[in-house]
N, C-alpha and C positions, 0 to 999 in steps of 0.2 A: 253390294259387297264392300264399296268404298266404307260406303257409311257403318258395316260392322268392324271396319277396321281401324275406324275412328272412335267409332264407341270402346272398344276393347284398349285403344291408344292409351284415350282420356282416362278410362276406368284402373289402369294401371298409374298412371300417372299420379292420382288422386290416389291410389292406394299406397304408392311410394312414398308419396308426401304426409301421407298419415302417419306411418313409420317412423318418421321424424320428428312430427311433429311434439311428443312424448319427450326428445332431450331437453333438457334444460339445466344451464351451468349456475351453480352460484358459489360465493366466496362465503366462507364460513371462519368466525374465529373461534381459536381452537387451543388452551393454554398445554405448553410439552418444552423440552427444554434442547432436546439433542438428536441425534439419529437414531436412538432405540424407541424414542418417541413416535417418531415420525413410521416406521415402521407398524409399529404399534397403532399408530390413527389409523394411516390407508390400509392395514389388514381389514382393521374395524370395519371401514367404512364401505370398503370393497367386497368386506360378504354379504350387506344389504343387498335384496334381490332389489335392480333396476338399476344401480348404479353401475358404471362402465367405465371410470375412471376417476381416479382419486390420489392427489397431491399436497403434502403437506408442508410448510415450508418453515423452519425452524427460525431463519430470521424475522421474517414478518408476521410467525403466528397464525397465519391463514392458511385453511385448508378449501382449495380450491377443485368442487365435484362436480361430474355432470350424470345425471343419472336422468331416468325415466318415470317424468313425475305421475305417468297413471300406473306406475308400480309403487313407486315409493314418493319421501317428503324427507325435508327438511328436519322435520321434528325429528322423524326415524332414523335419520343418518346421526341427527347431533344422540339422540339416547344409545346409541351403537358407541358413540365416541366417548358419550360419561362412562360405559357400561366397563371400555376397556379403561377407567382410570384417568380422561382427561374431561376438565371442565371446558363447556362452550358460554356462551352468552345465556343460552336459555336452559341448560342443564348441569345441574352438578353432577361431579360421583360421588359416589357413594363414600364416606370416608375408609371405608376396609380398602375398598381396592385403591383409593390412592394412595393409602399407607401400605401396601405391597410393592409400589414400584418400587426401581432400584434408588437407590440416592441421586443420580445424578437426573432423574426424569423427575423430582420433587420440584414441583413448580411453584411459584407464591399465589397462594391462592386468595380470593378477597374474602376478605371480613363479611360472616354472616350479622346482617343489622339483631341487634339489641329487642330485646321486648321494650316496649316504653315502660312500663311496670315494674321492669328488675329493678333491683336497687332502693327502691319506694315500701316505707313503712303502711301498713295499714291499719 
């Protein structure tokens, strides 16, 4: 009896820890400029299925998530965040919905590089 009550112990134990073992936090930059902004990100970000908690921080720029990475990624959290209007590191928006937001959430966005070509007679 001992030993199915160890076995049952452990097998919960290990199932609890699997639970867990799915969260994972990471800082993400995130360009926005005020609190409609920021609103704006962690709505975005918090209706990705997996994620469970999302922070965006208007001084530093960084949006700080921990989500559940056998649900979701990275990628999918940052295309959540072009999709509401703000660029990351590895995703733009779209220019329509950037040019919908309000004036004061118009952030400076970086220069898309040049074709080598432009400018060149042929």
């Amino acid at each position: 009896m001992k030993t199915k009550i160890l076995s049952l112990t452990a097998l919960f134990v290990i199932g609890a820890a699997s639970v867990f073992a799915g969260n994972k936090k990471e800082k993400i930059e995130v360009k926005g400029n005020c609190g409609m902004c920021e609103t704006r990100i962690e709505k975005a970000v918090k209706a990705v299925d997996g994620v469970s908690k999302a922070d965006w921080s208007k001084e530093t720029k960084v949006l700080e998530v921990t989500f559940d990475d056998a649900k979701t990624s990275t990628y999918k959290i940052e295309m959540a965040v072009a999709k509401a209007g703000h660029d990351t590191q590895h995703h733009k928006a779209a220019d329509d919905v950037y040019n919908k937001l309000p004036g004061c959430c118009k952030y400076e966005r970086a220069e898309q590089k040049k074709d080598s070509h432009e400018g060149h007679q042929h």
